[in-house]
RODRENTOR-790172 format. One record per residue: residue number from 1; residue in three letters; chain; x, y, z of N, C-alpha, C in turn. Coordinates in pm, 1 decimal, m for minus. Layout:
(rec NUM ALA A (X Y Z) (X Y Z) (X Y Z))
...
// end
This chain:
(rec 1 UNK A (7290.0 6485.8 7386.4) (7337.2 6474.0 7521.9) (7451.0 6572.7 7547.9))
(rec 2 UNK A (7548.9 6588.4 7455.6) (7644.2 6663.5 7468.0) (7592.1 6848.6 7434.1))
(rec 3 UNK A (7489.4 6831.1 7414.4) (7419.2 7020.5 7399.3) (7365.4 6977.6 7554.9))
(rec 4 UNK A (7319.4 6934.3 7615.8) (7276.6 6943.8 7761.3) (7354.6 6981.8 7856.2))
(rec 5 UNK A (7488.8 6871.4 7807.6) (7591.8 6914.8 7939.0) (7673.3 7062.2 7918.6))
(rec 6 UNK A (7682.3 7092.0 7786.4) (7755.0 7199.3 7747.7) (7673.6 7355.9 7823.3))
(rec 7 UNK A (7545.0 7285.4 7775.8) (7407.6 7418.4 7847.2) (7427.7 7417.8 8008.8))
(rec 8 UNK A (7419.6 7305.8 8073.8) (7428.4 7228.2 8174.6) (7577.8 7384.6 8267.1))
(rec 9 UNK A (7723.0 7356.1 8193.6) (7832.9 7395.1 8218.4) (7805.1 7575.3 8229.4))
(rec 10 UNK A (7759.4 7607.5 8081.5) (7729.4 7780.5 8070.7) (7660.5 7780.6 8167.3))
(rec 11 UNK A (7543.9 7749.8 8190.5) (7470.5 7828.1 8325.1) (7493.6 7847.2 8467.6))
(rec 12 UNK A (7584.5 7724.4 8469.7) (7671.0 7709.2 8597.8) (7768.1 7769.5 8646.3))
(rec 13 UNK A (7827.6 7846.7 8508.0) (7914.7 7923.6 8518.6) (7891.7 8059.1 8517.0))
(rec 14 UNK A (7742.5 8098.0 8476.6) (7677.1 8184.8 8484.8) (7632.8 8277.0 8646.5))
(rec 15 UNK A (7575.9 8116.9 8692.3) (7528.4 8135.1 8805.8) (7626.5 8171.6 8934.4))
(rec 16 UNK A (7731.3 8105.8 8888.2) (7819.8 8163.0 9000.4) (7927.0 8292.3 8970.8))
(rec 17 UNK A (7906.6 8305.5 8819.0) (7985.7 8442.3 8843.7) (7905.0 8567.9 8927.1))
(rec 18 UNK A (7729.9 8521.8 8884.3) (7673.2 8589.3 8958.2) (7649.4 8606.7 9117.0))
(rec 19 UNK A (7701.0 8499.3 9193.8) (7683.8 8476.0 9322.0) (7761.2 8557.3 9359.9))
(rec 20 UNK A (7916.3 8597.7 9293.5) (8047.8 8596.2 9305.8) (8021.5 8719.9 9314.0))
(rec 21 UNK A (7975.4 8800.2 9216.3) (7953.2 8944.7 9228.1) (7864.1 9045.1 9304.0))
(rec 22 UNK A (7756.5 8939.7 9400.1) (7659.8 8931.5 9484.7) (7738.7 8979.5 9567.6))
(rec 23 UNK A (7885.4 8906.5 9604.0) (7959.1 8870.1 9717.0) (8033.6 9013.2 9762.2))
(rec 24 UNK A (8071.2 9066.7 9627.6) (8148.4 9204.4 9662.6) (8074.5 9280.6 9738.9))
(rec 25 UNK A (8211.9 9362.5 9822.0) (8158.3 9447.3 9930.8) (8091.2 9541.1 9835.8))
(rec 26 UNK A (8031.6 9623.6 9909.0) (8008.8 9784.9 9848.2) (8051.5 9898.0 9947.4))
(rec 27 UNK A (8051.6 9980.6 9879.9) (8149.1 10100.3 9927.7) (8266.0 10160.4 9862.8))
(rec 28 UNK A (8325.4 10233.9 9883.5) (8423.0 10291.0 9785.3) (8549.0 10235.3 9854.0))
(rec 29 UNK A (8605.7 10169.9 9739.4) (8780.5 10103.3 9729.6) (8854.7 10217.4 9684.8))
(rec 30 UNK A (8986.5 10208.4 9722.0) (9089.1 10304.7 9689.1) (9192.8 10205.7 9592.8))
(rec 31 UNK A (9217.9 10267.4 9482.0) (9312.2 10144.1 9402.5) (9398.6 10279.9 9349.2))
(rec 32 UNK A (9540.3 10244.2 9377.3) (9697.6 10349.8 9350.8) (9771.1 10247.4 9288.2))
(rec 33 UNK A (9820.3 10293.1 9193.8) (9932.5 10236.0 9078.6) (10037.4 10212.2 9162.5))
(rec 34 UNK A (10079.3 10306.8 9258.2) (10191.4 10297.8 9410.2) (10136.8 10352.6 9487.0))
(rec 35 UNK A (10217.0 10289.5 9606.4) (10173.2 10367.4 9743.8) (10260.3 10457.1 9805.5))
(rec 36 UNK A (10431.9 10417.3 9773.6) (10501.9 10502.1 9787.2) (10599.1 10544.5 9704.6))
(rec 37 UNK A (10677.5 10668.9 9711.7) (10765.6 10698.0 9609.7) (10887.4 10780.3 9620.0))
(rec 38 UNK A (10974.5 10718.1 9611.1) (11158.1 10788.5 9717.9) (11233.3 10889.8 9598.7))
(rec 39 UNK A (11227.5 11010.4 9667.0) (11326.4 11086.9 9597.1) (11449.6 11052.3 9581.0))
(rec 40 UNK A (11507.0 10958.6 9710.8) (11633.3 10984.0 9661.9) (11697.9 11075.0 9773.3))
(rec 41 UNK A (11788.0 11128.8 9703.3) (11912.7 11252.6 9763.9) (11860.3 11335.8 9730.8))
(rec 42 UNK A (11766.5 11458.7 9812.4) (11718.9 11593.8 9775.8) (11847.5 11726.1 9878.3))
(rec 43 UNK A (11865.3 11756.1 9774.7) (11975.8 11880.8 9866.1) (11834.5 11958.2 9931.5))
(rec 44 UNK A (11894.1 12038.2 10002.0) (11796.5 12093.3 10129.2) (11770.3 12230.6 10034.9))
(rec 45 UNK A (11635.5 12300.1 10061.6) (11592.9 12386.8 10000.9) (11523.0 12355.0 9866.3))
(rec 46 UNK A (11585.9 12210.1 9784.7) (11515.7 12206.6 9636.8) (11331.0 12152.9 9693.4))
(rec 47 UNK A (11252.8 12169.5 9589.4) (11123.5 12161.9 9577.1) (11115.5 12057.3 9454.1))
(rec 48 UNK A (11035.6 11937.3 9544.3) (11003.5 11821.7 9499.7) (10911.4 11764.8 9468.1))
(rec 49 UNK A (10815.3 11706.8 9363.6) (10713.6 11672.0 9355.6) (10708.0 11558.5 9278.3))
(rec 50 UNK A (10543.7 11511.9 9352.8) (10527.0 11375.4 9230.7) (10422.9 11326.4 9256.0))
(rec 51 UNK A (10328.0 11245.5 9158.6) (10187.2 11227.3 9126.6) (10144.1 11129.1 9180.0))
(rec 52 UNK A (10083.7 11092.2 9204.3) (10032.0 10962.9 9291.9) (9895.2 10961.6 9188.0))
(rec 53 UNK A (9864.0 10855.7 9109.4) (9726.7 10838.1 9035.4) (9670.9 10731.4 9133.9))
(rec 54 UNK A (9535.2 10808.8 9199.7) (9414.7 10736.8 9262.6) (9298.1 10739.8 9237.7))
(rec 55 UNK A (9235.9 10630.0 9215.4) (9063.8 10605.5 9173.6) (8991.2 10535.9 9290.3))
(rec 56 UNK A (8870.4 10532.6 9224.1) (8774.3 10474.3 9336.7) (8730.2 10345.8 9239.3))
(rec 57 UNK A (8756.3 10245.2 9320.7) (8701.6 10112.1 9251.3) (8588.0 10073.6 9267.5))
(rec 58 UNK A (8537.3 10131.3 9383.7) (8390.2 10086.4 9436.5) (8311.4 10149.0 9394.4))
(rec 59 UNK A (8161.2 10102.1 9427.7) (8063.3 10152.2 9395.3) (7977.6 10266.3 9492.4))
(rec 60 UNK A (8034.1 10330.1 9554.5) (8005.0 10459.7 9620.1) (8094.7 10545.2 9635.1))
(rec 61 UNK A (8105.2 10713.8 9626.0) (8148.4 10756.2 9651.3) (8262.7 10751.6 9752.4))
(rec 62 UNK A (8382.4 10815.7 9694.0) (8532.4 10808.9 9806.2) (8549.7 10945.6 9799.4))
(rec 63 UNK A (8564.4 10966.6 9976.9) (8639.5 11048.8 10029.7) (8755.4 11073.6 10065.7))
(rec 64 UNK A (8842.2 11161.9 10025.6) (8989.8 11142.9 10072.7) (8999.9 11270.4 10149.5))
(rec 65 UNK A (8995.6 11227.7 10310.8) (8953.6 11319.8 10421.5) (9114.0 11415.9 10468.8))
(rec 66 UNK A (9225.9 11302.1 10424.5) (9359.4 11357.6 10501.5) (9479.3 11291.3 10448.0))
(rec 67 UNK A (9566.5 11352.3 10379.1) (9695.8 11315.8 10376.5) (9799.1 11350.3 10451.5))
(rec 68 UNK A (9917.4 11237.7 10453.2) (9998.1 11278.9 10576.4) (10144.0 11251.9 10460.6))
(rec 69 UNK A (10223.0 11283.2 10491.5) (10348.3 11233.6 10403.8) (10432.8 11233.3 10502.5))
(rec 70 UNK A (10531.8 11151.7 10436.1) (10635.6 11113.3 10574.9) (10749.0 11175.9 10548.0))
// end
């Protein structure tokens, strides 16, 4: 009885991880470690930079059409 309910539990848990993953959108997600990032005090004239790491989480191709910085 107790191998039934145990079988009973796995498949159930089976079944809905699968529903669950049914559920995700599709299309390409944008996932950034940050979104933004402050220099600080830049004296005028110095040249400043810095990395922004971005992936695509989704399952189609991402376009990154335009950046703007503020």
């Amino acid at each position: 009885m107790k191998r039934i309910a145990w079988t009973s539990i796995v498949l159930a848990a089976l079944l809905a991880t699968g529903s669950l993953m049914a559920l995700e959108s599709k299309g390409p997600k944008i996932i950034a470690k940050e979104v933004q990032y402050d220099f600080g005090k830049v004296v005028e004239g110095t040249q400043v930079s810095h990395v922004f790491e971005i992936r695509n989480g989704g399952n189609e191709p991402l376009d990154i059409e335009r950046i703007m910085p503020s």
